[in-house]
C-alpha positions as CSV (number, residue, x, y, z in Angstrom):
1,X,-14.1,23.6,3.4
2,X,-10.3,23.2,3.4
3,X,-8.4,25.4,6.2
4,X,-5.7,27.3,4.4
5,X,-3.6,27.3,7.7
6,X,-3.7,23.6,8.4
7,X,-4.2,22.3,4.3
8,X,-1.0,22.2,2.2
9,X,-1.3,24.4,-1.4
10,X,-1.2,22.9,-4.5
11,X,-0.3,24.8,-7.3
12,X,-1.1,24.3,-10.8
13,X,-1.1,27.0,-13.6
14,X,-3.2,25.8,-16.7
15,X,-3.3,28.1,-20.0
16,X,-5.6,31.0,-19.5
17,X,-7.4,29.5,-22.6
18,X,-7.7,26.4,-20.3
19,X,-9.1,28.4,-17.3
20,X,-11.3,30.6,-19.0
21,X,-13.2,28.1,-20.4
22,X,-13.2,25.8,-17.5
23,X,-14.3,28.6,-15.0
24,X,-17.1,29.3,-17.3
25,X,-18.0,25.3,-17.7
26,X,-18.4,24.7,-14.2
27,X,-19.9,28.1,-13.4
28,X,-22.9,27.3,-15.5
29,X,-23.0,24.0,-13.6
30,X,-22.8,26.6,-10.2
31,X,-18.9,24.9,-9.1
32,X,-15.6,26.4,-9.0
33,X,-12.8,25.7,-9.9
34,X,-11.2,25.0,-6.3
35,X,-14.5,22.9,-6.0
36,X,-13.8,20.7,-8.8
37,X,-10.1,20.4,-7.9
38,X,-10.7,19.2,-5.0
39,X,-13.6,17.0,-5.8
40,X,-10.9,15.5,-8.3
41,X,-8.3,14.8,-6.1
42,X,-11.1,12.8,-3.8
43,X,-12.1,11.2,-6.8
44,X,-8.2,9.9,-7.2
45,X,-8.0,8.5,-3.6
46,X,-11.4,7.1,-3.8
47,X,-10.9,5.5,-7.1
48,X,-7.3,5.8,-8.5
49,X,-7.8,3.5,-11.3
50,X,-10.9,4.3,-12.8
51,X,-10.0,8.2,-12.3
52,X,-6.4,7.8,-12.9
53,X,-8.1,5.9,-16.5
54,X,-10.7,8.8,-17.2
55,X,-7.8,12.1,-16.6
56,X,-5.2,10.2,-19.0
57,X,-6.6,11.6,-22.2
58,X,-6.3,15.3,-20.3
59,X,-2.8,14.7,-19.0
60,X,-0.5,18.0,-19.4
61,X,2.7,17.1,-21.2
62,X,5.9,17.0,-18.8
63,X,7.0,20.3,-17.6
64,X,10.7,21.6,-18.5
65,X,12.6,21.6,-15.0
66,X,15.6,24.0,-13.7
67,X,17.0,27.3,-15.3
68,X,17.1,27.8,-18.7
69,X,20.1,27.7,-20.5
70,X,22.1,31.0,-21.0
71,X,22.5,31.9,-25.0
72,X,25.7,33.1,-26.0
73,X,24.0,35.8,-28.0
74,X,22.5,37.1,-24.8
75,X,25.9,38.0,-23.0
76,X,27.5,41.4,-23.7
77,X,31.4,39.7,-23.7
């Protein structure tokens, strides 16, 4: 069991479509999410090509980075 004080966070915030079907998946299958995170992430280190291979399909599209832009329409002036 990871030691929240000592272990680093990761954060990650899939769709709540994403999580609600996922938490239910691996609940009839008796893990949690956090489980299967973390059983991932082993998986990557043990085996970074074959898991790296398997999780491509499932790959997120790129995050936007930084502030968004201000709109003209948005400012009183």
């Amino acid at each position: 069991m990871p030691d929240r004080h000592r272990d680093p966070t990761v954060t990650a915030r899939p769709s709540q479509e994403v999580k609600g079907a996922v938490t239910d998946s691996l609940a009839a299958h008796g893990w949690t999410v956090a489980e299967a995170v973390i059983a991932a992430l082993a998986w990557i280190v043990a085996d970074p090509a074959k898991a790296l291979t398997h999780l491509t399909a499932h790959r997120p599209p790129p995050k936007k980075t930084g502030r968004p832009k201000k709109r003209d329409s948005q400012s009183p002036t």
